[in-house]
C-alpha angles and dihedrals in degrees: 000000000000108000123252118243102191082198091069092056133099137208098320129338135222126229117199117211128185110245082230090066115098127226100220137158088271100046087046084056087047088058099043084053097050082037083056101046092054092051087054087054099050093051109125088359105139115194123185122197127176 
C-alpha cells in the first residue's frame, strides 16, 4: 500500500470503496486510527486560504 502524505493533498479528498467491502467494528476502529494519524499530522499545521 503506497504511503499518505497529508501534505500532497489538496481541499478534500475522495476515497472509492467497493460496495462488497463491510463496515464492521474492525474496519470503524481502522478509520478512527487513520482519522488519528491525520490529526497528529495537522498539529500545529496553520493554512491559510483566501
Amino acid at each position: 500500500m503506497p504511503s499518505f502524505d497529508l501534505s500532497k493533498v489538496g481541499e478534500s479528498v475522495t476515497v472509492h470503496l467497493p460496495k462488497t467491502n463491510i463496515l464492521d467494528q474492525e474496519a470503524i476502529q481502522k478509520f478512527a486510527e487513520y482519522r488519528n494519524d491525520i490529526l497528529k499530522q495537522l498539529k500545529g499545521v496553520i493554512r491559510h486560504h483566501g
